[in-house]
MDAnalysis code that builds the backbone (N, CA, C; Angstrom):
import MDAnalysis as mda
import numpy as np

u = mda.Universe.empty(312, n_residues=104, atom_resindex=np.repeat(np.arange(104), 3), trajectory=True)
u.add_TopologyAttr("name", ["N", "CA", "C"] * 104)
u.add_TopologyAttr("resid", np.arange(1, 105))
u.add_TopologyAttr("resname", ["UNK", "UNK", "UNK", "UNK", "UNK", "UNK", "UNK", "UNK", "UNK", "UNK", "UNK", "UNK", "UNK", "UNK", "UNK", "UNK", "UNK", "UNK", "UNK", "UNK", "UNK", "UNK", "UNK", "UNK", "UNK", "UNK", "UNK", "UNK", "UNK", "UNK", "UNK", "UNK", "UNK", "UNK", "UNK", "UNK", "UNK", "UNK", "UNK", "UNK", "UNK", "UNK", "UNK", "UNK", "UNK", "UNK", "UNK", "UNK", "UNK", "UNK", "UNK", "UNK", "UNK", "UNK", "UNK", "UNK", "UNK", "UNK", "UNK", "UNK", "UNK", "UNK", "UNK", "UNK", "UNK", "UNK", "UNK", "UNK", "UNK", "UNK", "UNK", "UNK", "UNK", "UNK", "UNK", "UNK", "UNK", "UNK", "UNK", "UNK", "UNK", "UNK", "UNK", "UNK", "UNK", "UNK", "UNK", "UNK", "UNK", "UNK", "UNK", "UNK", "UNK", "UNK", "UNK", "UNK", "UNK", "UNK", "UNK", "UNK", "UNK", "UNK", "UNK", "UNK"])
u.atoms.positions = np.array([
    [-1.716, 7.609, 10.162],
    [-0.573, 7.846, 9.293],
    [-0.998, 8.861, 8.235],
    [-0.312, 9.852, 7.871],
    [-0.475, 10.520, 7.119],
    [0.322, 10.451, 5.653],
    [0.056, 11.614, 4.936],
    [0.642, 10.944, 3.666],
    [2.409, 11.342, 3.585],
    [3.102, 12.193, 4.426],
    [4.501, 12.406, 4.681],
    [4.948, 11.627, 5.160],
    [4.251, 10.900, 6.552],
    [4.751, 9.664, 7.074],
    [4.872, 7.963, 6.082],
    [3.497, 8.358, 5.424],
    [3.108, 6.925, 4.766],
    [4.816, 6.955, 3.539],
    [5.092, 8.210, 2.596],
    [6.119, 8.439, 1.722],
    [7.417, 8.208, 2.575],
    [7.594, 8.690, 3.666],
    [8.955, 8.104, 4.261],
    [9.190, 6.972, 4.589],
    [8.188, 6.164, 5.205],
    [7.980, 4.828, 5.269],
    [8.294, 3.942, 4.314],
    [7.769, 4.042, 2.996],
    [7.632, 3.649, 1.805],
    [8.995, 3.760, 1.074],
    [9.716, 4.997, 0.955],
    [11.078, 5.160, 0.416],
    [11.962, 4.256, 2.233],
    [11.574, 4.325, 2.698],
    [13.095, 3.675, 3.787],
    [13.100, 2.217, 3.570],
    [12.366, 1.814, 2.596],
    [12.492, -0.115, 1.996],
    [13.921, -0.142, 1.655],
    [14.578, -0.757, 1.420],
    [15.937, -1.183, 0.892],
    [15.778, -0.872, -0.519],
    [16.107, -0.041, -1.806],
    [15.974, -0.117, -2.901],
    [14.527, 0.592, -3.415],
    [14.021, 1.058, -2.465],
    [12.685, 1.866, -3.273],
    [12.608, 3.008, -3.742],
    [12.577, 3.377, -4.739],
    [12.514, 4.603, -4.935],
    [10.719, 4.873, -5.741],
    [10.703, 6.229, -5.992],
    [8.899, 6.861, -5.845],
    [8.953, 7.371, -7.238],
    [8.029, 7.215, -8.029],
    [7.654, 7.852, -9.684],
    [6.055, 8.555, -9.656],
    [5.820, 8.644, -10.575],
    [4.599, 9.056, -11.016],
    [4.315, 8.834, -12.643],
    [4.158, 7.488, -12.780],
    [3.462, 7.410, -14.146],
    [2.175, 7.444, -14.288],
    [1.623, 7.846, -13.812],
    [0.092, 7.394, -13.536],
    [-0.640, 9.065, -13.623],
    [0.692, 10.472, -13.604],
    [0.134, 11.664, -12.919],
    [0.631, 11.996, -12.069],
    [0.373, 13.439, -11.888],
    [1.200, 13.849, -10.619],
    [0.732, 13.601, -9.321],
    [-0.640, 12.967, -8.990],
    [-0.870, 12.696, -7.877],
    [-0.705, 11.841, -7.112],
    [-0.226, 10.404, -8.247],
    [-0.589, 8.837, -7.682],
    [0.865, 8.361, -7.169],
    [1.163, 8.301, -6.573],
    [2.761, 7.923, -5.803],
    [2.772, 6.626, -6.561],
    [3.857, 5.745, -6.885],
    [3.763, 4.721, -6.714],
    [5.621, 4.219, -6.918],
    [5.556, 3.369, -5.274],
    [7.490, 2.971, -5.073],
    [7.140, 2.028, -5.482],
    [8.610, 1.470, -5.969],
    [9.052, 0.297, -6.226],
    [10.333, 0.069, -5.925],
    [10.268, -1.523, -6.314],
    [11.726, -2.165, -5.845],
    [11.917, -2.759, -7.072],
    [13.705, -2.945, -7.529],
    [13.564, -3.218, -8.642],
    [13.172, -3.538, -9.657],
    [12.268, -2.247, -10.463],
    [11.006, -1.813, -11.307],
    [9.453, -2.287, -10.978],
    [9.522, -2.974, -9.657],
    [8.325, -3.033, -9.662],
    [7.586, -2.611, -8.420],
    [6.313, -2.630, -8.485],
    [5.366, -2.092, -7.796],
    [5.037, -2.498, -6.655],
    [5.390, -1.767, -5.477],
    [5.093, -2.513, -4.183],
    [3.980, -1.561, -3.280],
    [3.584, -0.467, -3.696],
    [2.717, 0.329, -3.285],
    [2.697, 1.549, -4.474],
    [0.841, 1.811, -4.346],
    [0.532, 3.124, -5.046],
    [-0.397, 3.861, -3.716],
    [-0.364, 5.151, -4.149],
    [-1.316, 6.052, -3.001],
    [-1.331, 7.482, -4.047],
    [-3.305, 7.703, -4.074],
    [-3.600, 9.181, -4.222],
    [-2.489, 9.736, -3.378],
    [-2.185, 11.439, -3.349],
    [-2.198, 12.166, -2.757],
    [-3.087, 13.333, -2.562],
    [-3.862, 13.320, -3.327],
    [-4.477, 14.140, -3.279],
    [-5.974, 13.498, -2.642],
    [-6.101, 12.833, -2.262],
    [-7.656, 11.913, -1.926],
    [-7.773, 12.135, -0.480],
    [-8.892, 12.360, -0.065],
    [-8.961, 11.983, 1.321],
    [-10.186, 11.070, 1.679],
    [-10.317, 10.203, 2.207],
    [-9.062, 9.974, 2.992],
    [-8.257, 9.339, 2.470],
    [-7.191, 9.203, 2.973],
    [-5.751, 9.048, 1.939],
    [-6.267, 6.935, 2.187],
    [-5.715, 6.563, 0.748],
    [-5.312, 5.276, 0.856],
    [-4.342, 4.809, 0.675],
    [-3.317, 3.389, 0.337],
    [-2.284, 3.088, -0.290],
    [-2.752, 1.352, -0.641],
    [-2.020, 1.478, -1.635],
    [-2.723, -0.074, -2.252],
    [-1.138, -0.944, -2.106],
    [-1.461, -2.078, -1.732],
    [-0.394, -3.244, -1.113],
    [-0.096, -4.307, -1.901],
    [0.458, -5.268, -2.556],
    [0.386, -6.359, -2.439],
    [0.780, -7.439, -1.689],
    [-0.119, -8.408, -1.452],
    [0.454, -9.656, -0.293],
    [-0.081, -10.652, -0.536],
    [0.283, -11.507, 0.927],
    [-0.193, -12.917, 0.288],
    [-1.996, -13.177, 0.358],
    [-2.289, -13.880, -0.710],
    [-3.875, -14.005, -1.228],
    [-4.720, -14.051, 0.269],
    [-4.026, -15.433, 1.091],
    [-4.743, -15.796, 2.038],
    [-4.608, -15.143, 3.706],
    [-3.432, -14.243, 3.874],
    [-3.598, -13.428, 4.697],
    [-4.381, -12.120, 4.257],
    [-4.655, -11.391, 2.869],
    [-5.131, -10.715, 2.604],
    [-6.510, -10.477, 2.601],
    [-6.952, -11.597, 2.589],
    [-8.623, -12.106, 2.422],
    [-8.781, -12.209, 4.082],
    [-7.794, -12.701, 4.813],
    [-8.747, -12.609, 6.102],
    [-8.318, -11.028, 7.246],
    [-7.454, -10.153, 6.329],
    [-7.590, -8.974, 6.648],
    [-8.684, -8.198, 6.056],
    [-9.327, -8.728, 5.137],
    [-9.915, -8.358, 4.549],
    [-11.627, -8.542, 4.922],
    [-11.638, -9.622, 5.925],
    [-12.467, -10.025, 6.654],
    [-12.827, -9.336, 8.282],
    [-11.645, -8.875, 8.227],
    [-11.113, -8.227, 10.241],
    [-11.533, -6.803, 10.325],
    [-11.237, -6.358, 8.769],
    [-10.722, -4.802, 8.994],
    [-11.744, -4.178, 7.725],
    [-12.957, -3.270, 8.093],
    [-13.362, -2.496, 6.993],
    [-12.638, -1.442, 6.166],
    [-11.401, -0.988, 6.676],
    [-10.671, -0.603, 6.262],
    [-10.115, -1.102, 4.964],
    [-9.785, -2.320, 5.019],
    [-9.144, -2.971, 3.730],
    [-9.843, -3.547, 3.535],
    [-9.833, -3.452, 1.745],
    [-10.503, -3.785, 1.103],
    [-9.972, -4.345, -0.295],
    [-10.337, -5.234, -1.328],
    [-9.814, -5.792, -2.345],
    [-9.016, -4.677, -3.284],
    [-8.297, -4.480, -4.026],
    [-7.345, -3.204, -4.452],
    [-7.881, -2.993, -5.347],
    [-8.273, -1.447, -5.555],
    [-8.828, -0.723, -6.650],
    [-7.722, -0.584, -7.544],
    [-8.735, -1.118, -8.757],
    [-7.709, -1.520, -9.891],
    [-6.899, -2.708, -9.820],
    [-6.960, -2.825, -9.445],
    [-5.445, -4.009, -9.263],
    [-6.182, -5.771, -9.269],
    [-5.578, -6.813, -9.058],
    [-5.674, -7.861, -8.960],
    [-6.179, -8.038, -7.367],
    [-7.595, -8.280, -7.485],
    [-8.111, -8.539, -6.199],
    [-8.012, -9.234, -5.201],
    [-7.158, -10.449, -6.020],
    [-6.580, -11.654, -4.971],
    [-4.787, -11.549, -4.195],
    [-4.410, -10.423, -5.256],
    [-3.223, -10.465, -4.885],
    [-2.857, -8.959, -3.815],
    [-3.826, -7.837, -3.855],
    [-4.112, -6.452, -3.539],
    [-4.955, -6.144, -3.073],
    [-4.182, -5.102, -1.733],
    [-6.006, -4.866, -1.015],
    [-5.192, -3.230, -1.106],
    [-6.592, -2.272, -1.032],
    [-6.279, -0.950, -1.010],
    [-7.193, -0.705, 0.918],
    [-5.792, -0.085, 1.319],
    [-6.091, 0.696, 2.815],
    [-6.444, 1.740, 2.756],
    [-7.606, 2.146, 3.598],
    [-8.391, 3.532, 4.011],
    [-7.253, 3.924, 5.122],
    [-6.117, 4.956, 5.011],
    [-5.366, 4.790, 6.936],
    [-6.418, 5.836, 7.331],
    [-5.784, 5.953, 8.660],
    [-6.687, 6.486, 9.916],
    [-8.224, 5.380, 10.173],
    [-8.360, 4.569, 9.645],
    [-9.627, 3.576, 9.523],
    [-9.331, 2.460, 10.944],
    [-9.783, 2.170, 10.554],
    [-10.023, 0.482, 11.675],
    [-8.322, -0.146, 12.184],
    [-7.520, -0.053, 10.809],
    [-6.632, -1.072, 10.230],
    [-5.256, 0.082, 11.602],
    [-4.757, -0.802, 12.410],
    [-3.655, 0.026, 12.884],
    [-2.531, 0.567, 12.364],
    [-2.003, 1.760, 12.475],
    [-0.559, 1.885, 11.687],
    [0.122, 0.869, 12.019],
    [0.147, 0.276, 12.678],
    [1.363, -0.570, 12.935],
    [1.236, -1.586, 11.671],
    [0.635, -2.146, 11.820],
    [-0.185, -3.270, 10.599],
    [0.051, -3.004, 9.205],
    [-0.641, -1.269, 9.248],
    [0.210, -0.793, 7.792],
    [1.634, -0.791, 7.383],
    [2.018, -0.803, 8.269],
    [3.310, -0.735, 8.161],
    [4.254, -1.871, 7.795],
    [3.549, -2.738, 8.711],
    [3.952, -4.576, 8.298],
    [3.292, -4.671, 6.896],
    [2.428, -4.542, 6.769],
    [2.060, -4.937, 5.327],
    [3.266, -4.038, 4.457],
    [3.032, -2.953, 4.588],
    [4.001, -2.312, 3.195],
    [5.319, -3.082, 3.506],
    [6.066, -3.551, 4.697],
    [7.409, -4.030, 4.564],
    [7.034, -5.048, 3.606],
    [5.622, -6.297, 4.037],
    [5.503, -7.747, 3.270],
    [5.530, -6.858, 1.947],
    [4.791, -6.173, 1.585],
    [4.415, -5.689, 0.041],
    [6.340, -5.701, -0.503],
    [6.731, -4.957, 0.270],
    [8.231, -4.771, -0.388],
    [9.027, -5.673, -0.774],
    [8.768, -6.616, 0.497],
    [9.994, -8.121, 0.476],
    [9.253, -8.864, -0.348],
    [7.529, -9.007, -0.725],
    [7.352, -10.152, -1.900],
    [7.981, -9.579, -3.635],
    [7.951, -8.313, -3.566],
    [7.579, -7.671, -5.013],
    [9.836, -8.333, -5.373],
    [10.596, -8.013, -4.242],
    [11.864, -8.026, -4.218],
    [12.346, -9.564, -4.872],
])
């Protein structure tokens, strides 16, 4: 997944729209005001940081070197993805929907 795909993905949630408080590089959508994904754009390799549930997160977190506890963020509640890594798009993809429907 790249980072055009990962941004269309991300805006086609029900209610998400994309800011930049953080700078012009750091994406970050939300659903009503809040935070359901951030991603460098400018980083490679590109990541995007999630939130989900503690105990599926920890044992993705166990499966996949890819994900990993979320930089910056609350470690139990956030894991930040390396894409193109281990972790399948498909997977990413389920996660950012969970990230969307818990933050909602």
């Amino acid at each position: 997944m790249d980072a055009a795909a990962l941004r269309s993905f991300c805006l086609e949630q029900a209610g998400s729209d994309e800011s930049f408080p953080f700078g012009p590089h750091t994406a970050v959508f939300k659903v009503g005001g809040k935070i359901f994904a951030l991603t460098r754009r400018d980083t490679e390799p590109l990541t995007v940081s999630l939130k989900g549930n503690p105990e599926l997160l920890e044992s993705l977190r166990a499966d996949y070197e890819s994900i990993v506890p979320g930089y910056h963020l609350n470690k139990r509640h956030w894991v930040t993805i390396t894409l193109n890594g281990d972790a399948p798009d498909q997977l990413v993809r389920d996660l950012i929907e969970d990230s969307h429907d818990l933050v909602r």
